[in-house]
Jmol script that loads the backbone (N, CA, C; Angstrom):
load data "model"
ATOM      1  N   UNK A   1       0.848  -1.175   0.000  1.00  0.00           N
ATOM      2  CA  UNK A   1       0.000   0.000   0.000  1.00  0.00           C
ATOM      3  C   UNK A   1       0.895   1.240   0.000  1.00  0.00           C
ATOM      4  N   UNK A   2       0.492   2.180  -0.618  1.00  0.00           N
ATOM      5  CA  UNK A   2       1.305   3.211  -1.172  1.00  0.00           C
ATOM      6  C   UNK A   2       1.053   4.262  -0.736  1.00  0.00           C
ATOM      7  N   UNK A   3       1.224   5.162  -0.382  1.00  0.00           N
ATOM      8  CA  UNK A   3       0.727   6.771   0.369  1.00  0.00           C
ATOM      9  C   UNK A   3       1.164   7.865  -0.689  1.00  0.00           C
ATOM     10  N   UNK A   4      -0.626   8.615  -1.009  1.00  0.00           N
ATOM     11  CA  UNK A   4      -0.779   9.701  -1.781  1.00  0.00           C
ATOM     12  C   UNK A   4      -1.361  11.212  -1.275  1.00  0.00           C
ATOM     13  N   UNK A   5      -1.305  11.941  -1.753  1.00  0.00           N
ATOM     14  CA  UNK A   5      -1.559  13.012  -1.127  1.00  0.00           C
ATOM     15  C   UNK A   5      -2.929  13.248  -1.843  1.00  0.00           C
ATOM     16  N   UNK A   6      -4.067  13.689  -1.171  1.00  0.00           N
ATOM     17  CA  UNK A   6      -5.490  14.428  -1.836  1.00  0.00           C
ATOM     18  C   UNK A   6      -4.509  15.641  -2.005  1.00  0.00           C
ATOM     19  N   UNK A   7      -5.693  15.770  -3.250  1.00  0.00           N
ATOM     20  CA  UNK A   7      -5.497  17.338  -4.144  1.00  0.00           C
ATOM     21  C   UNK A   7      -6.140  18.088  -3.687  1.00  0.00           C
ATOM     22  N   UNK A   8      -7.006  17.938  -2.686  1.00  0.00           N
ATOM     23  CA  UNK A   8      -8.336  18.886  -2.505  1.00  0.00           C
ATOM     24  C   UNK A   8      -7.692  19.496  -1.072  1.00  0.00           C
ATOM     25  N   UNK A   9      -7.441  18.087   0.039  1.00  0.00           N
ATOM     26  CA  UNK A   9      -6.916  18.445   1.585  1.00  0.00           C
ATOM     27  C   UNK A   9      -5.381  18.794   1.493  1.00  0.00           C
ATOM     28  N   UNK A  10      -4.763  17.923   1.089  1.00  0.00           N
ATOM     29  CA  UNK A  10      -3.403  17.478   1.009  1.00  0.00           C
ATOM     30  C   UNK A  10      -2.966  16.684   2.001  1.00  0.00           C
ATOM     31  N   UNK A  11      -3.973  15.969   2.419  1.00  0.00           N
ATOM     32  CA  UNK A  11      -3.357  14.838   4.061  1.00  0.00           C
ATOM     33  C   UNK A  11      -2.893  13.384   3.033  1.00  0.00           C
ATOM     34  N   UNK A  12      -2.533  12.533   3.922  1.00  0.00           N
ATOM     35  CA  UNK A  12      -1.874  12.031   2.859  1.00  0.00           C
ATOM     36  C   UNK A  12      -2.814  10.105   3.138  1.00  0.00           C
ATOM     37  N   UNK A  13      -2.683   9.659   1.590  1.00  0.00           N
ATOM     38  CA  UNK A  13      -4.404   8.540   2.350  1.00  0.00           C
ATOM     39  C   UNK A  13      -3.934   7.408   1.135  1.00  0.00           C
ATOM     40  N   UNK A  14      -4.478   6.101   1.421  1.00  0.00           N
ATOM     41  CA  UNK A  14      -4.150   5.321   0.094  1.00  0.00           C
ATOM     42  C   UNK A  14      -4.335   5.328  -0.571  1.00  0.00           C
ATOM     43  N   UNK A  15      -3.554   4.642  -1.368  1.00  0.00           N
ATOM     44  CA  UNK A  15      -3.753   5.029  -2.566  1.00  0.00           C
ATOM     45  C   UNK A  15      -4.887   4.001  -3.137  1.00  0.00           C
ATOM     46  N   UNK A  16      -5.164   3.250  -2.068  1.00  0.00           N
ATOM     47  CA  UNK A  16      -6.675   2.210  -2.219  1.00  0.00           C
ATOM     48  C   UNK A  16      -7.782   3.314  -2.203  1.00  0.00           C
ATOM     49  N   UNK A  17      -7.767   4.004  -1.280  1.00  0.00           N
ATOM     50  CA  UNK A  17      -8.900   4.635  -1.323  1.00  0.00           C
ATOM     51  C   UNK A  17      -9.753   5.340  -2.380  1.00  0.00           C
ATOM     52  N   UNK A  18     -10.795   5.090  -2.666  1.00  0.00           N
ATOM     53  CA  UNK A  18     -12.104   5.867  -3.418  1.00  0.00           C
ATOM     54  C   UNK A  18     -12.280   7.588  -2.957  1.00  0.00           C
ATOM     55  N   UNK A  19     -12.693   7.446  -1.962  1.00  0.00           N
ATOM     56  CA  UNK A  19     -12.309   8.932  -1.056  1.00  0.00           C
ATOM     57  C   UNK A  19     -11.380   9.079  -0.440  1.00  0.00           C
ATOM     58  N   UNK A  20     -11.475  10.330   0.295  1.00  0.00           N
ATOM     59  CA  UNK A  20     -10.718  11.172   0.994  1.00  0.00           C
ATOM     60  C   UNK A  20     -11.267  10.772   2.472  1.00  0.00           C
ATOM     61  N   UNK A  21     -10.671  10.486   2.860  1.00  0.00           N
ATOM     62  CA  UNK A  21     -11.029  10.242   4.436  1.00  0.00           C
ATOM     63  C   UNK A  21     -11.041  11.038   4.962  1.00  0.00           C
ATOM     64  N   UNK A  22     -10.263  12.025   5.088  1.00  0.00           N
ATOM     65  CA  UNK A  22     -10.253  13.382   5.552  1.00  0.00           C
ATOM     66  C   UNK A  22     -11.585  14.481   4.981  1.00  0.00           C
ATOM     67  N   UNK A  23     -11.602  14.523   4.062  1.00  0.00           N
ATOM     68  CA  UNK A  23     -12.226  15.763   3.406  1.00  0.00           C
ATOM     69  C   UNK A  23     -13.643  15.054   2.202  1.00  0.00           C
ATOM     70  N   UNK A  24     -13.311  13.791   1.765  1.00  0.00           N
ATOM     71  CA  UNK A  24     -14.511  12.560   1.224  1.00  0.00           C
ATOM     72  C   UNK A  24     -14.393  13.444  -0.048  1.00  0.00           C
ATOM     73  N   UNK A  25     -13.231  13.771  -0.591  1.00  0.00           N
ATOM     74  CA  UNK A  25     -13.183  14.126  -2.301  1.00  0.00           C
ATOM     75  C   UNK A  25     -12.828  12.914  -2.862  1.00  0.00           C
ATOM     76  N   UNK A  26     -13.106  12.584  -3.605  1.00  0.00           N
ATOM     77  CA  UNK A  26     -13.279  11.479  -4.700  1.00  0.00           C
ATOM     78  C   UNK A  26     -11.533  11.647  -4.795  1.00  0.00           C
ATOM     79  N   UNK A  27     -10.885  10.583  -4.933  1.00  0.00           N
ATOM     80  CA  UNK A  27      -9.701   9.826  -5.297  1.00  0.00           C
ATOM     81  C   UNK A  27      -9.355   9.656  -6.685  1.00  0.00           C
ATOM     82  N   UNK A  28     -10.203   8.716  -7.437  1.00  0.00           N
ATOM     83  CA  UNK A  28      -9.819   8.223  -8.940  1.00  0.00           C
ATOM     84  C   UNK A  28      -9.240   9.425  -9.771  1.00  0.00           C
ATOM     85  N   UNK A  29      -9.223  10.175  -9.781  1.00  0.00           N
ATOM     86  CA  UNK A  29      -8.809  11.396 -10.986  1.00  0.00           C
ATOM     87  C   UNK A  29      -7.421  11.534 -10.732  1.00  0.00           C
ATOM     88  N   UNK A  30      -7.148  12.010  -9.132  1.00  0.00           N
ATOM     89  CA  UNK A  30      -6.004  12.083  -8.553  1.00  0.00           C
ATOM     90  C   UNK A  30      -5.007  10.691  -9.311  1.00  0.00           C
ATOM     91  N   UNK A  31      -5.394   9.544  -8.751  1.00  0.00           N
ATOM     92  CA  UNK A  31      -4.710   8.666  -9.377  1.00  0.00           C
ATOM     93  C   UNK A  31      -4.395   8.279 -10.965  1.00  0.00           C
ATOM     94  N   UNK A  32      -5.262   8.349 -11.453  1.00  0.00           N
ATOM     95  CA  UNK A  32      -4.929   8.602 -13.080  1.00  0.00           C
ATOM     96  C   UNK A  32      -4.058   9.624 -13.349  1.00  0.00           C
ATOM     97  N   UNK A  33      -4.070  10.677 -12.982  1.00  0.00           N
ATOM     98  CA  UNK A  33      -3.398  11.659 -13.328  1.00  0.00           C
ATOM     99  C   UNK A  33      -1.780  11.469 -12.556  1.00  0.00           C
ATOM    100  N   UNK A  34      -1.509  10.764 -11.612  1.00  0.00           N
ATOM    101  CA  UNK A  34      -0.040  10.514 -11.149  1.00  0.00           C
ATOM    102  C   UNK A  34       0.163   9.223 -12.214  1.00  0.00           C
ATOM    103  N   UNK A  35      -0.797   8.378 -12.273  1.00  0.00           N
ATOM    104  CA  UNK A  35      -0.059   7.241 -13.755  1.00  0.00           C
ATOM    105  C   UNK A  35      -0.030   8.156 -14.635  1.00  0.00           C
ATOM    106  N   UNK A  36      -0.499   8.300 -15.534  1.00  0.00           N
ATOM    107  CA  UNK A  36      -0.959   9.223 -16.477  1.00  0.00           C
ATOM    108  C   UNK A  36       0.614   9.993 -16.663  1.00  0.00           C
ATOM    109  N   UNK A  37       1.201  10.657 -15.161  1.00  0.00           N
ATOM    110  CA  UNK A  37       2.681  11.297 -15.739  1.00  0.00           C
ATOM    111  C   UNK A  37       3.875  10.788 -15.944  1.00  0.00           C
ATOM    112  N   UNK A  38       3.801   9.852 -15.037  1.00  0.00           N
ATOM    113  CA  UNK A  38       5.211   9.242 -14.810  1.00  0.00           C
ATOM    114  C   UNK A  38       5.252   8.263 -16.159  1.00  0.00           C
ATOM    115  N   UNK A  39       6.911   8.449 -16.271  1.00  0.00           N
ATOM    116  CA  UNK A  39       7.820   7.801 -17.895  1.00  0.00           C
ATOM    117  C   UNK A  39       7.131   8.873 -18.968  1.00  0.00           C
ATOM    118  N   UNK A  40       6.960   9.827 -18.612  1.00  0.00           N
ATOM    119  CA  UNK A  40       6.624  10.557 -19.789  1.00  0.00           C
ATOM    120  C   UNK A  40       7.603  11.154 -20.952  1.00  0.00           C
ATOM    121  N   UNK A  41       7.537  11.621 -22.344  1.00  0.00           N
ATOM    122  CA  UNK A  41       8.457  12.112 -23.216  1.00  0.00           C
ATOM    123  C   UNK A  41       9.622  12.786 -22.461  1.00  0.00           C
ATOM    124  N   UNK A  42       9.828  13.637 -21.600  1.00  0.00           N
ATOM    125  CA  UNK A  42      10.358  14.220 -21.234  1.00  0.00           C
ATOM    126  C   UNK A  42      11.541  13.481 -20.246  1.00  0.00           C
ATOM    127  N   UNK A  43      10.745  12.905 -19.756  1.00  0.00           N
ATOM    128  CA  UNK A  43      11.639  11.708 -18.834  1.00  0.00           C
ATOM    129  C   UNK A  43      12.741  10.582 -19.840  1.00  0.00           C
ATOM    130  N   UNK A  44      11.833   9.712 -20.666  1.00  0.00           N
ATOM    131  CA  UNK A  44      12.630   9.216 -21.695  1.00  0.00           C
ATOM    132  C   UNK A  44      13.784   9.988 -22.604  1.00  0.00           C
ATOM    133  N   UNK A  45      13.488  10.877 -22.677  1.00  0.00           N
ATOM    134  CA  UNK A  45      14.460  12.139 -23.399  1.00  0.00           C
ATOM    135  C   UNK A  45      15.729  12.521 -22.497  1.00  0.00           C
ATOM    136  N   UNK A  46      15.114  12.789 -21.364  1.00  0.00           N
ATOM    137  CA  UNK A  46      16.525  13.224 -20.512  1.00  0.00           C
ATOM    138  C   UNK A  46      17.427  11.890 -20.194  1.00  0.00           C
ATOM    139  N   UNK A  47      16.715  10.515 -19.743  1.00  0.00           N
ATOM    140  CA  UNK A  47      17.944   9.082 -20.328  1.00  0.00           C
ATOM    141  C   UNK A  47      18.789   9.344 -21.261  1.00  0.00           C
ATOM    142  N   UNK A  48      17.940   9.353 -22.382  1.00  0.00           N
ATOM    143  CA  UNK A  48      19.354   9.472 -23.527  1.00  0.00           C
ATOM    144  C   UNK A  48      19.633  10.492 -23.916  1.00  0.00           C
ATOM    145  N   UNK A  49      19.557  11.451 -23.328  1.00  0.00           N
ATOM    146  CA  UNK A  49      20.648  12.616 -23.770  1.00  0.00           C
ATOM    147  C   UNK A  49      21.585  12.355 -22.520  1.00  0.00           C
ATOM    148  N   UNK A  50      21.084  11.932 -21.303  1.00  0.00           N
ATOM    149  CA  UNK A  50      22.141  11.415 -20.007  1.00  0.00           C
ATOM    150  C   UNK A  50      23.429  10.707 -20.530  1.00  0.00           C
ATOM    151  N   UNK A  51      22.604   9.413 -20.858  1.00  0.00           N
ATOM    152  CA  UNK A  51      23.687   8.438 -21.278  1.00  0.00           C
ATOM    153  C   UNK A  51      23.957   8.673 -22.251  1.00  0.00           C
ATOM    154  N   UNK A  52      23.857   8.917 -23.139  1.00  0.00           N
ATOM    155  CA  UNK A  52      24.666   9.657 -24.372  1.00  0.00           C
ATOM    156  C   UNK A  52      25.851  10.562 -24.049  1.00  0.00           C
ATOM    157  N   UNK A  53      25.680  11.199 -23.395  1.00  0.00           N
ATOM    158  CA  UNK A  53      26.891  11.866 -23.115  1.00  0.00           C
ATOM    159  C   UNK A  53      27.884  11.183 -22.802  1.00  0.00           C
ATOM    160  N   UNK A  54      27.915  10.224 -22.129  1.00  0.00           N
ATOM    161  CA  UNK A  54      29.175   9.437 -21.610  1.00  0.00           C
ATOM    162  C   UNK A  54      29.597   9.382 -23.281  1.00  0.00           C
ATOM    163  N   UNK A  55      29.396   8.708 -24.416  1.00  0.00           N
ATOM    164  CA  UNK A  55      29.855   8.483 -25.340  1.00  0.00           C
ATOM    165  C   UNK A  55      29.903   9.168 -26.921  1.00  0.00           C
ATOM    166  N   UNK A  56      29.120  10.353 -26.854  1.00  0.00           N
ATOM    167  CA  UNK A  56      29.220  10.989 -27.672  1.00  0.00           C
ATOM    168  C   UNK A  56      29.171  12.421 -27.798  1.00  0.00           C
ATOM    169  N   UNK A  57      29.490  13.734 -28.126  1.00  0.00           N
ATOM    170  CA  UNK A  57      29.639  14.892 -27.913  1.00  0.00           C
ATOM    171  C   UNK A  57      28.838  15.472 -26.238  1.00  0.00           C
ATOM    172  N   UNK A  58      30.124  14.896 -25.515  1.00  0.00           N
ATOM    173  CA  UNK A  58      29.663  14.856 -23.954  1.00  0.00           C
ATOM    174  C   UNK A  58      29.324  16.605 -23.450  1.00  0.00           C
ATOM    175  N   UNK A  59      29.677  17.580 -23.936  1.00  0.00           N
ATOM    176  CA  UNK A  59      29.287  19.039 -23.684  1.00  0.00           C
ATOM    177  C   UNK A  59      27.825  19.117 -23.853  1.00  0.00           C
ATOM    178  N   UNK A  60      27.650  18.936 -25.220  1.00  0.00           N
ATOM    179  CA  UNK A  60      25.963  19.336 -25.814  1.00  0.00           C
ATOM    180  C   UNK A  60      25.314  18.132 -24.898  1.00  0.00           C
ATOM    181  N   UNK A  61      25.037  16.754 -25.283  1.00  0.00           N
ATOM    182  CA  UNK A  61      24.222  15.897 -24.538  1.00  0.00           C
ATOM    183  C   UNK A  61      24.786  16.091 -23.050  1.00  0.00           C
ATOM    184  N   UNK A  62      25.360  16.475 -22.399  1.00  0.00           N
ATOM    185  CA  UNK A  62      25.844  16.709 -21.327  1.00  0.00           C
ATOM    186  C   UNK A  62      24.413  17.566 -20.361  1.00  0.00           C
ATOM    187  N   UNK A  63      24.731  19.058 -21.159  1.00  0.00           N
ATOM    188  CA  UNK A  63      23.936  20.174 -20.675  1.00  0.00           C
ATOM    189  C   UNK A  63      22.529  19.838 -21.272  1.00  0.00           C
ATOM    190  N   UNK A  64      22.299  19.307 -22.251  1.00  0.00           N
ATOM    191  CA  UNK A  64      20.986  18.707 -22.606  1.00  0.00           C
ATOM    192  C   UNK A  64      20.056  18.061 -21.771  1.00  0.00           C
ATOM    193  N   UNK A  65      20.968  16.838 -21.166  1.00  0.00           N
ATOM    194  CA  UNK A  65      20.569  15.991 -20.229  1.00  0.00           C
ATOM    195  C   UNK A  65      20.359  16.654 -19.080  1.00  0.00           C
ATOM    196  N   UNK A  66      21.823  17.619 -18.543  1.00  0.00           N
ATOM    197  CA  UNK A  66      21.001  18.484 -17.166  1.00  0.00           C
ATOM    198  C   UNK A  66      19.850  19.791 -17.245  1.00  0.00           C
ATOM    199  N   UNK A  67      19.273  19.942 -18.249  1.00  0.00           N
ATOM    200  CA  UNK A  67      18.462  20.734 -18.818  1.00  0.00           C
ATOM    201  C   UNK A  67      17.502  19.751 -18.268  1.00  0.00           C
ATOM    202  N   UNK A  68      17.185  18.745 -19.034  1.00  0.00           N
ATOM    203  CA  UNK A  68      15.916  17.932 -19.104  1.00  0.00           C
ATOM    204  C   UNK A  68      15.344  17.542 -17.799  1.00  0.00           C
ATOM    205  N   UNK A  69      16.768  16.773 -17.211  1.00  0.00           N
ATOM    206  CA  UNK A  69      16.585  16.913 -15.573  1.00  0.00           C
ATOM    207  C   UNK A  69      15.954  17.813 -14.931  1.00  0.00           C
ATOM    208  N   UNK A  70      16.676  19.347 -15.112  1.00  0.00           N
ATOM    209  CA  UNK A  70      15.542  19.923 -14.205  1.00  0.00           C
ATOM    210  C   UNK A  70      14.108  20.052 -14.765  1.00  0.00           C
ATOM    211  N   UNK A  71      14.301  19.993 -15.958  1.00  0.00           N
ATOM    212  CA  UNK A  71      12.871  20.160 -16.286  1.00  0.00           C
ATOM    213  C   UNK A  71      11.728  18.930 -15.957  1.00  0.00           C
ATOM    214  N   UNK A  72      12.268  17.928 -15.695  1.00  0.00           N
ATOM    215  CA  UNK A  72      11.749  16.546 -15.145  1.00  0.00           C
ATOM    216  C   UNK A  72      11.384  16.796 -13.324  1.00  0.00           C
ATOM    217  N   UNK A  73      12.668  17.571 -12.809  1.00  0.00           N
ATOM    218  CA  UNK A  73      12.174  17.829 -11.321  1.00  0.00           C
ATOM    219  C   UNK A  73      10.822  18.972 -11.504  1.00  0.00           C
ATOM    220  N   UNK A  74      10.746  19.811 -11.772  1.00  0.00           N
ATOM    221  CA  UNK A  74      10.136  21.009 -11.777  1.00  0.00           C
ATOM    222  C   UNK A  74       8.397  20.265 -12.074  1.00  0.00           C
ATOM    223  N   UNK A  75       8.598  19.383 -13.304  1.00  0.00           N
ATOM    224  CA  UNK A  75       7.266  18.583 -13.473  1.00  0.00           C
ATOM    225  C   UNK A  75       7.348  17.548 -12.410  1.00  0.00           C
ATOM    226  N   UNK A  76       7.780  17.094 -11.676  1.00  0.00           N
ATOM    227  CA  UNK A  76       7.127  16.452 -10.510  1.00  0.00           C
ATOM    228  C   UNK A  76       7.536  15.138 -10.481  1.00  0.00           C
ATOM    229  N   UNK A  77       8.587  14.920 -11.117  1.00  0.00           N
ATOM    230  CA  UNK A  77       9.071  13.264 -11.798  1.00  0.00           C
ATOM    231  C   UNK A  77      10.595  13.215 -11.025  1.00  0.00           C
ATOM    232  N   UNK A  78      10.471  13.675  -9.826  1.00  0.00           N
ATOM    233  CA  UNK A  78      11.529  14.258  -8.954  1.00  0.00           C
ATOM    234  C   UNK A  78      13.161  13.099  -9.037  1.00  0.00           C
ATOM    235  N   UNK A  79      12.549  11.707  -8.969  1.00  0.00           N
ATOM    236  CA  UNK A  79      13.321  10.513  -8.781  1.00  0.00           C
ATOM    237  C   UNK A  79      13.742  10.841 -10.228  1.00  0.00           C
ATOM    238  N   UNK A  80      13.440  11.068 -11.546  1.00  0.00           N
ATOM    239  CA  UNK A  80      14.247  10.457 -12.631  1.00  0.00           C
ATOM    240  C   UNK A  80      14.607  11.828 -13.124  1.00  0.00           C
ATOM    241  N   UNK A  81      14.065  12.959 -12.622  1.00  0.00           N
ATOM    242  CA  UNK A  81      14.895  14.088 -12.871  1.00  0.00           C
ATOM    243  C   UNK A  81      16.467  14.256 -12.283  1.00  0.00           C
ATOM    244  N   UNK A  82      16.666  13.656 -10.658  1.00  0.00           N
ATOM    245  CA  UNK A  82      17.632  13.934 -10.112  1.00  0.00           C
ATOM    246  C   UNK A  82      19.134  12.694 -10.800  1.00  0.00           C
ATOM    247  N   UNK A  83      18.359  11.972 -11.249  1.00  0.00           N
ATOM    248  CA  UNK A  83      19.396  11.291 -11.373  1.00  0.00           C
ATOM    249  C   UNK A  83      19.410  11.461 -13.141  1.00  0.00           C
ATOM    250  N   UNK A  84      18.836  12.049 -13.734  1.00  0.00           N
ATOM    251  CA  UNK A  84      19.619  12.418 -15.117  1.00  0.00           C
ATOM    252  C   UNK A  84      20.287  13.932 -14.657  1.00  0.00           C
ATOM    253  N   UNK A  85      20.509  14.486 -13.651  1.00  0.00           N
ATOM    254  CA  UNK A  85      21.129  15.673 -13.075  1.00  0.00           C
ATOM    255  C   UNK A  85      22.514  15.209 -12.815  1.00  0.00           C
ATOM    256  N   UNK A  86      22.836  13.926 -12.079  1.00  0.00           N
ATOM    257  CA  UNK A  86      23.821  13.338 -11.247  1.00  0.00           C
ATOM    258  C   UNK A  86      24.262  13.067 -12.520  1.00  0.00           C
ATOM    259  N   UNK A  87      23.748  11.838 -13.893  1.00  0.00           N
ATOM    260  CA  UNK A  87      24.593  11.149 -14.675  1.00  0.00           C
ATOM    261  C   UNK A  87      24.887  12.511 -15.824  1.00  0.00           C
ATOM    262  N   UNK A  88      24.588  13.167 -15.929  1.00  0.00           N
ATOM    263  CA  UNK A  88      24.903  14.644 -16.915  1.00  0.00           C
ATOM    264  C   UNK A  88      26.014  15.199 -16.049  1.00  0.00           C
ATOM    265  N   UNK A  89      25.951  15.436 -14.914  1.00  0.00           N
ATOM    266  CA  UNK A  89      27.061  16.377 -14.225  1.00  0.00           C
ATOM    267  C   UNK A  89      28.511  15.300 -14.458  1.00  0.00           C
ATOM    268  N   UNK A  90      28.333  13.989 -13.677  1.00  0.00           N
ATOM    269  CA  UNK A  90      29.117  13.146 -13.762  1.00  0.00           C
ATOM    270  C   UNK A  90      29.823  12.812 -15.332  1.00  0.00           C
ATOM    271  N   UNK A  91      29.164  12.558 -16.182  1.00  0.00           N
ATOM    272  CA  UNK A  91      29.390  13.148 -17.416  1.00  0.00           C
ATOM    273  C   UNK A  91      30.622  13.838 -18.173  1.00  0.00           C
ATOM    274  N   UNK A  92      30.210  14.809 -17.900  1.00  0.00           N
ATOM    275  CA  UNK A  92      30.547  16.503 -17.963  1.00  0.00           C
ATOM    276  C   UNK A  92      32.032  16.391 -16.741  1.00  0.00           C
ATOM    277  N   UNK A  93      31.934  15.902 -15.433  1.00  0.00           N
ATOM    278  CA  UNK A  93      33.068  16.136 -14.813  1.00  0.00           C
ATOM    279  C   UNK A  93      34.305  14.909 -15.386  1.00  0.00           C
ATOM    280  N   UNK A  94      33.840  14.227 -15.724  1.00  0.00           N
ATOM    281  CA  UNK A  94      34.935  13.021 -16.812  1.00  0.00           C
ATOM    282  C   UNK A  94      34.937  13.734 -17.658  1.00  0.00           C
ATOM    283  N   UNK A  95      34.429  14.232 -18.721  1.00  0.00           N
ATOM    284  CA  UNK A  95      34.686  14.894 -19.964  1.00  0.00           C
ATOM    285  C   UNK A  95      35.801  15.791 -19.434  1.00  0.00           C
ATOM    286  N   UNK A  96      35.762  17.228 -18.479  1.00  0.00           N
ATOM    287  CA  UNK A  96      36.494  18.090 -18.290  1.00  0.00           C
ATOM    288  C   UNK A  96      38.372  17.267 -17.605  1.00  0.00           C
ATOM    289  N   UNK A  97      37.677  16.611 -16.569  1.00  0.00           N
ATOM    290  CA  UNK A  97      39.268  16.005 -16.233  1.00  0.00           C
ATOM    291  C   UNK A  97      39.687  15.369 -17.141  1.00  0.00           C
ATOM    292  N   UNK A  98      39.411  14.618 -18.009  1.00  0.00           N
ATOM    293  CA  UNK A  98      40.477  14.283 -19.176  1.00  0.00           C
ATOM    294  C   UNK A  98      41.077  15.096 -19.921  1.00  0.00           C
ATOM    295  N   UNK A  99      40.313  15.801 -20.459  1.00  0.00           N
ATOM    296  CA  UNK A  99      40.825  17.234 -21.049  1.00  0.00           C
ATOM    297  C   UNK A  99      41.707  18.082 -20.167  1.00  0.00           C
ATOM    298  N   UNK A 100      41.615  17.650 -19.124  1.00  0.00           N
ATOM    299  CA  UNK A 100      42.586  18.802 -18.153  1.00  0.00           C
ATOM    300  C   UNK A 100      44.061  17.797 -18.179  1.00  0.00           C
ATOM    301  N   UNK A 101      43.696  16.236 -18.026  1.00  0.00           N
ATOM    302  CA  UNK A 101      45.079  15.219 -17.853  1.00  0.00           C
ATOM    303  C   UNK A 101      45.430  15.147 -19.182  1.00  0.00           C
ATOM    304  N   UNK A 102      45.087  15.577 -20.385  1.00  0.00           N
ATOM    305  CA  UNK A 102      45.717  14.666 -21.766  1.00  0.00           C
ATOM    306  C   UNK A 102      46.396  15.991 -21.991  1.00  0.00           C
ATOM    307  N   UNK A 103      45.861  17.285 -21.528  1.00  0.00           N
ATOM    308  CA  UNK A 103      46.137  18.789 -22.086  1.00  0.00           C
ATOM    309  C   UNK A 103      47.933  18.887 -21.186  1.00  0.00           C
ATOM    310  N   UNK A 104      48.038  18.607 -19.582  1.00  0.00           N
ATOM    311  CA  UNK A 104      49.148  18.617 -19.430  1.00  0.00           C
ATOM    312  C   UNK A 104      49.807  17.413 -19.313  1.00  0.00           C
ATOM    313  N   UNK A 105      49.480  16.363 -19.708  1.00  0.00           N
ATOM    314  CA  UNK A 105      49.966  14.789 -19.765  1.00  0.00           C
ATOM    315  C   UNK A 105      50.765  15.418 -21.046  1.00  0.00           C
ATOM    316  N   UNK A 106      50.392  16.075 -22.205  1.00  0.00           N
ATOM    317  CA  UNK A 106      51.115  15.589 -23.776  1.00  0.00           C
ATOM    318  C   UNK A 106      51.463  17.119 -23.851  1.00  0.00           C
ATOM    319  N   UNK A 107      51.124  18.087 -23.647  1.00  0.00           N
ATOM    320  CA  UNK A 107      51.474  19.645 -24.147  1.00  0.00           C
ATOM    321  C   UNK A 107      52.444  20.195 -23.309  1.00  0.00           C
ATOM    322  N   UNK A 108      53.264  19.901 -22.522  1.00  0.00           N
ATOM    323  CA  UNK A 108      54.187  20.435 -21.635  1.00  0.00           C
ATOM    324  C   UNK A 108      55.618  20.132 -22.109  1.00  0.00           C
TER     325      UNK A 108
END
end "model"
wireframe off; spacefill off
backbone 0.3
color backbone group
């Protein structure tokens, strides 16, 4: 059993429930509408511009991916926003230290 928040009270009630125990607003809409968002375009999009970066023009899919991220937190998809935030930054911080070790590894 899963714990959701009413839209109407905001107390927080199952996600079994028909009503609101608190306040007796009808449930079902609420729940469609949390399936209804999650894995959405936006979410799938920020994956592979994430992981893409590890292997291909890691700057652009880099900042792409942490773009999408926040735009994934901000819509409410908090879990798969933060972690296309983490694998874009992470990314991006391998991209830069190599470039910093090959630049004085071979140019000095």
């Amino acid at each position: 059993m899963a714990l959701i928040y009413c839209k109407d009270c905001g107390q927080q009630i199952s996600d079994k429930a028909t009503n609101c125990p608190h306040c007796g607003a009808p449930i079902a809409d609420n729940k469609q509408q949390i399936v209804g968002n999650s894995n959405g375009f936006a979410v799938k999009l920020g994956y592979v511009f994430s992981f893409s970066s590890f292997f291909i023009f890691p700057l652009i899919f880099g900042l792409t991916g942490f773009i999408l991220g926040v735009v994934n937190v901000i819509k409410k998809e908090d879990l798969h926003g933060w972690v296309q935030i983490a694998l874009s930054i992470f990314s991006l911080v391998i991209e830069f230290s190599d470039a910093f070790y090959f630049d004085e590894l071979y140019w000095f």
